[in-house]
VOPAGU-2260 file (C-alpha; in pm, 1 decimal, decimal comma):
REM VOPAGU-2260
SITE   aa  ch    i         X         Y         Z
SITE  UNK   A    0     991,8    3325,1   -4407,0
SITE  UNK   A    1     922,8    3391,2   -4774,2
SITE  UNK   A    2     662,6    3143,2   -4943,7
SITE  UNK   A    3     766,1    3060,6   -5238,3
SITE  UNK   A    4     530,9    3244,3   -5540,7
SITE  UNK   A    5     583,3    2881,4   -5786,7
SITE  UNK   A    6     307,9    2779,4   -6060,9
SITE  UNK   A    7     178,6    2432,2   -5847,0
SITE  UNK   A    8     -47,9    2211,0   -6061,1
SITE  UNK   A    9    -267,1    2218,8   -5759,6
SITE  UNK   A   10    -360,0    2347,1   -5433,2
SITE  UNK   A   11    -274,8    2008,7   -5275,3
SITE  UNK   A   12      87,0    2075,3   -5449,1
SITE  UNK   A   13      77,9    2415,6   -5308,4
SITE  UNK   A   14      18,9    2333,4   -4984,3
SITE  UNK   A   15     279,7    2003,4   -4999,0
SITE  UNK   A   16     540,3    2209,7   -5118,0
SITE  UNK   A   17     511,1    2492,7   -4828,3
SITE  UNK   A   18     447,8    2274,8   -4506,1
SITE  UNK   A   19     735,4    2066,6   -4629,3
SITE  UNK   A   20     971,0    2373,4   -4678,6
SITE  UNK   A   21     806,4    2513,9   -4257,7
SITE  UNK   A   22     953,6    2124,0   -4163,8
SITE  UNK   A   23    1294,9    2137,5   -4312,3
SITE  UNK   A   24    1381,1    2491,9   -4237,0
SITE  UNK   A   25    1251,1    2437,2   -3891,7
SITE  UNK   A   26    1017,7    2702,1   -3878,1
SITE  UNK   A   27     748,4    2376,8   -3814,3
SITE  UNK   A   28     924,8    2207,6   -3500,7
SITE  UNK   A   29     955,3    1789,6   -3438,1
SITE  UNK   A   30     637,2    1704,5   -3230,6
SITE  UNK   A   31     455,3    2027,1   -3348,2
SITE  UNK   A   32     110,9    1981,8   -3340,6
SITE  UNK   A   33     -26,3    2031,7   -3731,3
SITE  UNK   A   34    -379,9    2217,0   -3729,6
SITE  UNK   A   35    -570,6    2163,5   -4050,5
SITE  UNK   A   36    -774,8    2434,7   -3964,6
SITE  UNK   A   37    -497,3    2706,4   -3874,9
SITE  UNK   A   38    -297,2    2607,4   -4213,1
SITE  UNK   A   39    -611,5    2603,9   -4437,1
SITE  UNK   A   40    -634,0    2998,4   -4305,5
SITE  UNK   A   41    -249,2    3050,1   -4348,7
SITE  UNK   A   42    -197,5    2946,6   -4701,5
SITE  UNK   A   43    -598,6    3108,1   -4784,5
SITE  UNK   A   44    -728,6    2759,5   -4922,7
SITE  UNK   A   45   -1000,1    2525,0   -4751,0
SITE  UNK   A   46    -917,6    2192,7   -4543,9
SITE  UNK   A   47    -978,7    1992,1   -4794,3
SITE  UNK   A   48    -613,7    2035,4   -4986,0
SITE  UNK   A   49    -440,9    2052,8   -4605,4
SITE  UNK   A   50    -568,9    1681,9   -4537,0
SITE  UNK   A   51    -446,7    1538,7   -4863,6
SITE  UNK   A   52    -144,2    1709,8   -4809,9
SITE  UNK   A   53     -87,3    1578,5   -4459,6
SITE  UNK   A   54    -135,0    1229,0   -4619,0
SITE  UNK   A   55     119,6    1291,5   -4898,0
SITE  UNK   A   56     376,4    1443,5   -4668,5
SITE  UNK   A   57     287,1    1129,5   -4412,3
SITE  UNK   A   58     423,1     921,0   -4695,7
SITE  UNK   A   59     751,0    1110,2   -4693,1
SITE  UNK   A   60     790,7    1037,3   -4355,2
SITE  UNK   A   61     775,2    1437,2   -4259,1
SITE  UNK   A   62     468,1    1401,3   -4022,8
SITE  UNK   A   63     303,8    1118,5   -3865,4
SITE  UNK   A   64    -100,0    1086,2   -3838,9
SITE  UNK   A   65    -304,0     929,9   -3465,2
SITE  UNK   A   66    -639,5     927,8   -3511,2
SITE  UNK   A   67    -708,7    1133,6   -3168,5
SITE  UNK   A   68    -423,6    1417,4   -3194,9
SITE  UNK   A   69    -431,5    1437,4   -3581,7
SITE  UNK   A   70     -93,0    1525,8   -3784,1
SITE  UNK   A   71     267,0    1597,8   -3581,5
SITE  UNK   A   72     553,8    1643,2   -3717,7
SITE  UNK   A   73     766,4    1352,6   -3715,4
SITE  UNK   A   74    1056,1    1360,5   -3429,1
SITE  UNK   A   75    1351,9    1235,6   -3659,8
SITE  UNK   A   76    1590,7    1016,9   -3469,6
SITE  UNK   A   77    1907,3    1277,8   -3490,8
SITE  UNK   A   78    2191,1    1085,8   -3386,5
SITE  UNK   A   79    2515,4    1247,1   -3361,6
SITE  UNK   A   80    2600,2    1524,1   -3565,8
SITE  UNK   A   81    2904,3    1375,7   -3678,4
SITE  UNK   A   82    2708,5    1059,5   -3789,3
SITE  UNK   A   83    2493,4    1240,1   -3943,3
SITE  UNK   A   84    2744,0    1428,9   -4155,5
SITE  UNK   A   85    2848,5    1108,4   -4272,6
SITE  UNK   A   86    2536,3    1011,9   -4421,5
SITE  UNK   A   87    2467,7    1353,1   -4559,8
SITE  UNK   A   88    2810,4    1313,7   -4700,8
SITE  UNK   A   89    2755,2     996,8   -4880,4
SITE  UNK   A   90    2381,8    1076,0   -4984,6
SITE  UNK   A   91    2464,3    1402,6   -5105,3
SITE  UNK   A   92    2757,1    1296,7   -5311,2
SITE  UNK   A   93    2560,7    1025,8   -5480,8
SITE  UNK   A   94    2347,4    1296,6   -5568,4
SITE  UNK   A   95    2600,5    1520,4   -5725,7
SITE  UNK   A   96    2694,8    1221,8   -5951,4
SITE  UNK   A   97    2405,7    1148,7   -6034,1
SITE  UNK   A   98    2274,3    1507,2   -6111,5
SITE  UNK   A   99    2592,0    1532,9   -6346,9
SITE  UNK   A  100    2505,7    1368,2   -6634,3
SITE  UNK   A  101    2121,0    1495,1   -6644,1
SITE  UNK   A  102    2171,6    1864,6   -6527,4
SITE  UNK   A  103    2051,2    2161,5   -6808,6
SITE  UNK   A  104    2163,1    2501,7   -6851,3
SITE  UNK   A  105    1882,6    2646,3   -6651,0
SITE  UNK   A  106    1986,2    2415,4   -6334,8
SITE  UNK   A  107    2355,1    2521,0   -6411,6
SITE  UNK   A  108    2231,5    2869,0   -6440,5
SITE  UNK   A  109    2041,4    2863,4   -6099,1
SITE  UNK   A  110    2312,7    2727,8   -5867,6
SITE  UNK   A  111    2546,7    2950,3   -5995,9
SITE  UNK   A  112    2312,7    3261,7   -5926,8
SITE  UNK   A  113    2261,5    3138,4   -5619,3
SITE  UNK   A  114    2599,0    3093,6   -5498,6
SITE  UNK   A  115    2684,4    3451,4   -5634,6
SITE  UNK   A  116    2402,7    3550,7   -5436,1
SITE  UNK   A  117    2508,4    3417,7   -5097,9
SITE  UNK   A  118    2892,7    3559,5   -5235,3
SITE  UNK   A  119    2697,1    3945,9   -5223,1
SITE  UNK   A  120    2599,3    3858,3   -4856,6
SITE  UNK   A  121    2821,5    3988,2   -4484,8
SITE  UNK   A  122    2915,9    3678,9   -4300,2
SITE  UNK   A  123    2621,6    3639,5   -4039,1
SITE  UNK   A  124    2379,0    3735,0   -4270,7
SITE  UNK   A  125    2065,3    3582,5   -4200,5
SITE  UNK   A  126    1955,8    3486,3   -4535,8
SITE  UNK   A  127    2237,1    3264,9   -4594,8
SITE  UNK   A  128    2119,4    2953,5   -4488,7
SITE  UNK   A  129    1818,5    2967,8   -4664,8
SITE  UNK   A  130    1996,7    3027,6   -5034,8
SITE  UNK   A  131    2235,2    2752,5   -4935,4
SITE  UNK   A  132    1947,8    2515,6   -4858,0
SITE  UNK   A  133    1821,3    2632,3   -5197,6
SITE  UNK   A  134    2162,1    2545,5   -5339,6
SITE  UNK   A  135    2189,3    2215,7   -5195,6
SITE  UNK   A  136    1830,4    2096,9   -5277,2
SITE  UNK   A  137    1823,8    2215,6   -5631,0
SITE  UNK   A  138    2133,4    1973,9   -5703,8
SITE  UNK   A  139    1929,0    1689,2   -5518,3
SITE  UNK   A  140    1606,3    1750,5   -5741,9
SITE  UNK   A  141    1870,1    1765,6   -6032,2
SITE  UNK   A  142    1977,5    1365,0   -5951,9
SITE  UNK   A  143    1609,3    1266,2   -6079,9
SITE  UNK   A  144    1559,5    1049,4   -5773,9
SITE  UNK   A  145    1217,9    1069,3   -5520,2
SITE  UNK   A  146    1379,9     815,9   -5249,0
SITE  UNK   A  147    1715,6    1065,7   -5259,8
SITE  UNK   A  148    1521,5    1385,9   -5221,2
SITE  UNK   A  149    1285,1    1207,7   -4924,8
SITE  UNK   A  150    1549,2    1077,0   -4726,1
SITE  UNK   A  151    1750,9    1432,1   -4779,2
SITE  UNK   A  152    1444,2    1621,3   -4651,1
SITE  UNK   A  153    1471,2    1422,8   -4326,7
SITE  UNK   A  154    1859,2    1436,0   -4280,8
SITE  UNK   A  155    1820,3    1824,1   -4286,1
SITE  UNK   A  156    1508,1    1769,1   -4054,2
SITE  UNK   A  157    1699,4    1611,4   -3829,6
SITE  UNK   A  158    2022,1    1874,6   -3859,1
SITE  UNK   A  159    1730,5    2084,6   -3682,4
SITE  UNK   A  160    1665,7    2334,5   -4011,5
SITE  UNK   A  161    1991,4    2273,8   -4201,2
SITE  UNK   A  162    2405,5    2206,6   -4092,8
SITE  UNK   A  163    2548,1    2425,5   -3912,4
SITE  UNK   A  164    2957,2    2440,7   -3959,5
SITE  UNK   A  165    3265,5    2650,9   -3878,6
SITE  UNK   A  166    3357,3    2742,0   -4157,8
SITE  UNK   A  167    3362,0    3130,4   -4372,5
SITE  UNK   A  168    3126,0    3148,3   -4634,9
SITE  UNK   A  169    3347,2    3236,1   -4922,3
SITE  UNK   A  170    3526,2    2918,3   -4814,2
SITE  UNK   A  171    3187,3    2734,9   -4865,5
SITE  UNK   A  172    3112,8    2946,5   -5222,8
SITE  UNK   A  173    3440,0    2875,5   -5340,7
SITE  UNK   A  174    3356,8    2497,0   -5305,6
SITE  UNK   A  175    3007,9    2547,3   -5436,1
SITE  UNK   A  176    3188,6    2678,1   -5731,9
SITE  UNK   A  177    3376,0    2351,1   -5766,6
SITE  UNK   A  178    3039,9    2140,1   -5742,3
SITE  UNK   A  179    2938,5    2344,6   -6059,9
SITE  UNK   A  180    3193,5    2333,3   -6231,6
SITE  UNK   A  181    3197,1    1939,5   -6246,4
SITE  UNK   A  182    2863,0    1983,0   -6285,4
SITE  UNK   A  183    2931,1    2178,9   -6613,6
SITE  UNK   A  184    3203,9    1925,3   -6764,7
SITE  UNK   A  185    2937,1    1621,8   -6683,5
SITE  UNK   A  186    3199,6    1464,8   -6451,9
SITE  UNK   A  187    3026,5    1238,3   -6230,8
SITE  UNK   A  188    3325,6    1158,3   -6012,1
SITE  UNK   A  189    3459,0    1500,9   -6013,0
SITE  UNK   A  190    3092,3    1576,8   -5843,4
SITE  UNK   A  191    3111,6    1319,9   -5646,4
SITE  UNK   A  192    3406,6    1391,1   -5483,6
SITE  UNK   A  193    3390,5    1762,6   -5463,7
SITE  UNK   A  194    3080,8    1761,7   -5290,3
SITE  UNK   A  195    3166,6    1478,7   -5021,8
SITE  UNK   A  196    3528,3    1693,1   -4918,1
SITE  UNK   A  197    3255,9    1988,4   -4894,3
SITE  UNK   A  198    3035,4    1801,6   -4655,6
SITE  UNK   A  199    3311,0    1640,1   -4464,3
SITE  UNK   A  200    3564,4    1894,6   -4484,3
SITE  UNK   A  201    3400,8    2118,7   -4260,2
SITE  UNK   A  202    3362,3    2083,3   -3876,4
SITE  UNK   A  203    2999,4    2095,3   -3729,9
SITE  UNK   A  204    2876,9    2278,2   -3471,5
SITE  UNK   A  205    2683,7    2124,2   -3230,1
């Protein structure tokens, strides 16, 4: 995986920001084992950042601390898929309305170049899940809400490194297109509802 080359206000948001992103795309298994050690060496910084980010991301509910094995990552309780959909459906959509009204020209801007980007891509290319998790998490940082964005980061957790669904991509980019678009005209509803039949409107795989 790419880390991400961001300007972090510290190392402790550094290291936050790229443990959480190993947990949601998978890459960091539930019940793996988190040395401090091994990711002080990985991300080239010292322990002391890796333990206050364990704490911060044991706050989110990503990992989970025991004083004799240290920091895991958290087993999320995944349901069934199809329940799960639900919620994403409901959470996500409140997050599309909500984003509407506060969304700039740069956030505009950057799901739109990131849909075209997944548009340039074959049909099993391998990078597409990782632009559409980009897609779908810059809209939830977009709805100005901590408890939305936490509770997101362990629905996709628990969809085991994103949804999978049957479904063609340029059926998916042609409904991203309608997300922005709402976006654009500040039309909360319109958001709302666009993104839910985009969550729900496509069958999961298991």
């Amino acid at each position: 995986m790419t880390e991400p080359t961001l300007n972090y206000v510290s190392k402790t948001d550094m290291v936050v920001a790229l443990i959480r992103e190993l947990i949601i795309t998978g890459e960091l298994p539930a019940g793996k084992q988190l040395r401090q050690r091994d990711l002080a060496a990985r991300f080239h910084v010292s322990q002391t950042p890796v333990r206050e980010a364990m704490r911060r991301l044991e706050s989110e509910g990503l990992v989970v601390g025991d004083a004799h094995r240290g920091f895991t990552v958290v087993e999320a309780d995944s349901g069934s898929t199809e329940e799960n959909y639900q919620i994403r459906a409901a959470l996500e959509s409140l997050g599309a309305a909500l984003a509407a009204p506060k969304v700039d020209e740069a956030g505009l801007a950057k799901l739109t170049q990131l849909n075209d980007r997944m548009r340039d891509l074959a049909e099993n290319d391998p990078a597409y899940p990782e632009l559409n998790r980009e897609f779908h998490f810059t809209l939830y940082e977009y709805a100005h809400s901590p408890l939305l964005l936490s509770l997101m980061r362990l629905l996709w957790q628990a969809l085991h490194g994103g949804p999978r669904v049957a479904r063609s991509h340029a059926e998916s980019i042609k409904q991203h297109e309608q997300i922005i678009e709402a976006l654009r005209q500040g039309d909360a509803e319109a958001a709302r509802k666009a993104t839910y039949e985009h969550i729900m409107g496509a069958e999961p795989l298991d």
